[in-house]
C-alpha positions as CSV (number, residue, x, y, z in Angstrom):
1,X,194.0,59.3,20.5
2,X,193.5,58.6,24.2
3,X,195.8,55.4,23.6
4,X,197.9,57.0,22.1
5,X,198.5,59.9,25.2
6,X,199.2,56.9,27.2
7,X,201.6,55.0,25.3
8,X,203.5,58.2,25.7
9,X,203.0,58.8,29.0
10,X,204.0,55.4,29.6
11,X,207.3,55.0,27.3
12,X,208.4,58.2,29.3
13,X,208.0,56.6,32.5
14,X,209.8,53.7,31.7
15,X,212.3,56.0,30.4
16,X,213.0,57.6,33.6
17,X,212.5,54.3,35.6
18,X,215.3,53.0,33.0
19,X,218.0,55.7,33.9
20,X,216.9,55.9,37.7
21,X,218.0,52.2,37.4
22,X,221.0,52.7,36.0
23,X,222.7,55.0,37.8
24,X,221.7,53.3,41.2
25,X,223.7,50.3,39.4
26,X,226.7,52.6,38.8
27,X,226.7,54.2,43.0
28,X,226.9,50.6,44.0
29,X,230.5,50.8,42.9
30,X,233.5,50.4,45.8
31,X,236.2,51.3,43.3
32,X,237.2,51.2,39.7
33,X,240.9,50.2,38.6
34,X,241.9,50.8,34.8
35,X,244.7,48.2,33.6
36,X,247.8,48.8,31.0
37,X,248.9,45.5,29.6
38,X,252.5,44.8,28.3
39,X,250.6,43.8,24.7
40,X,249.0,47.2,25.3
41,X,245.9,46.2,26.0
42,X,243.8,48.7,28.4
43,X,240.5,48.0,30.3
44,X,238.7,48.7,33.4
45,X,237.6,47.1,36.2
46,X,234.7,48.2,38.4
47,X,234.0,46.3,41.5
48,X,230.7,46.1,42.6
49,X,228.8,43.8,45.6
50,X,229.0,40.4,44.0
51,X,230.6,41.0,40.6
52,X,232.7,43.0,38.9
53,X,231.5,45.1,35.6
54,X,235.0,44.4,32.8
55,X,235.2,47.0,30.5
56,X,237.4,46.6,27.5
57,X,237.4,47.8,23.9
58,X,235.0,44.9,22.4
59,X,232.5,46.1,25.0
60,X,230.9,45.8,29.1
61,X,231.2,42.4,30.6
62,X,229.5,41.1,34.1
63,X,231.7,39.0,35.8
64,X,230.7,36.9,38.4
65,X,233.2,35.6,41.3
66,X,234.8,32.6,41.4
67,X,237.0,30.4,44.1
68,X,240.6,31.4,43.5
69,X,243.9,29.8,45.2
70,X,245.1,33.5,45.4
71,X,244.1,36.7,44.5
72,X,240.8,37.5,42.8
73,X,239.1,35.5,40.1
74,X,236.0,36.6,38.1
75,X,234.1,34.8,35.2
76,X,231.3,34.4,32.5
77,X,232.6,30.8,31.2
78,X,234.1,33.1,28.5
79,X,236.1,35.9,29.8
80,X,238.0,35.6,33.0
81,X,239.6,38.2,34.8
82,X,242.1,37.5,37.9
83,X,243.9,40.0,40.1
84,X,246.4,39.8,42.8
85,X,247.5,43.0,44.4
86,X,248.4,45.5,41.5
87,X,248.7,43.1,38.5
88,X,245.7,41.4,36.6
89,X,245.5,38.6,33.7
90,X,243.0,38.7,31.0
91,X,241.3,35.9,29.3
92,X,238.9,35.4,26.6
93,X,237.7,33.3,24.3
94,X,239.2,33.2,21.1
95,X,241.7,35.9,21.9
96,X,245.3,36.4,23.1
97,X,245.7,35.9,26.8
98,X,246.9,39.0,28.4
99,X,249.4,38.8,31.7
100,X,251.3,41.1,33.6
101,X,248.5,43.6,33.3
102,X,249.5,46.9,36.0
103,X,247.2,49.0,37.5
104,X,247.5,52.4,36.3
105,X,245.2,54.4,38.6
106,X,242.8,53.8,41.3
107,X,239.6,56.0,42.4
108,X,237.3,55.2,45.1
């Protein structure tokens, strides 16, 4: 029994240590853009230090930043996000590019 009151003390703990995590992770944002594509697809982007976190319909992605000629490029080696002022182009493996992509609203 006494092992027992401290696996549960111990799952709660990592519980809490588990949230506490995750929503430091979130505060770290700078700003979070959602994108309306002409092929209507829709997803978010939220920029954090080093990466951005993509958030689309087939779920959360962490991109990592790349070297671009212009703009902003972001990449797994399977999804790659790039931006340039208000427009954004969507890539990933095994689905339909998406261009032309439009910022739809911006919070900080």
């Amino acid at each position: 029994m006494h092992l027992n009151r401290h696996l549960v003390v111990l799952s709660a703990l990592l519980g809490t240590a588990g949230m506490l995590a995750n929503s430091a992770y979130t505060r770290d944002a700078s700003r979070i853009v959602s994108y309306a594509c002409p092929s209507g697809e829709q997803f978010t982007v939220e920029y954090l230090r080093d990466h951005i976190r993509l958030r689309t319909g087939a779920g959360v992605f962490a991109l990592a930043n790349e070297p671009a000629a212009s703009g902003e490029k972001y990449s797994d080696g399977q999804t790659v996000f790039w931006s340039k002022g208000d427009y954004a182009q969507l890539e990933r493996q095994g689905l339909p590019r998406h261009t032309d992509c439009s910022a739809r609203e911006r919070q900080l």
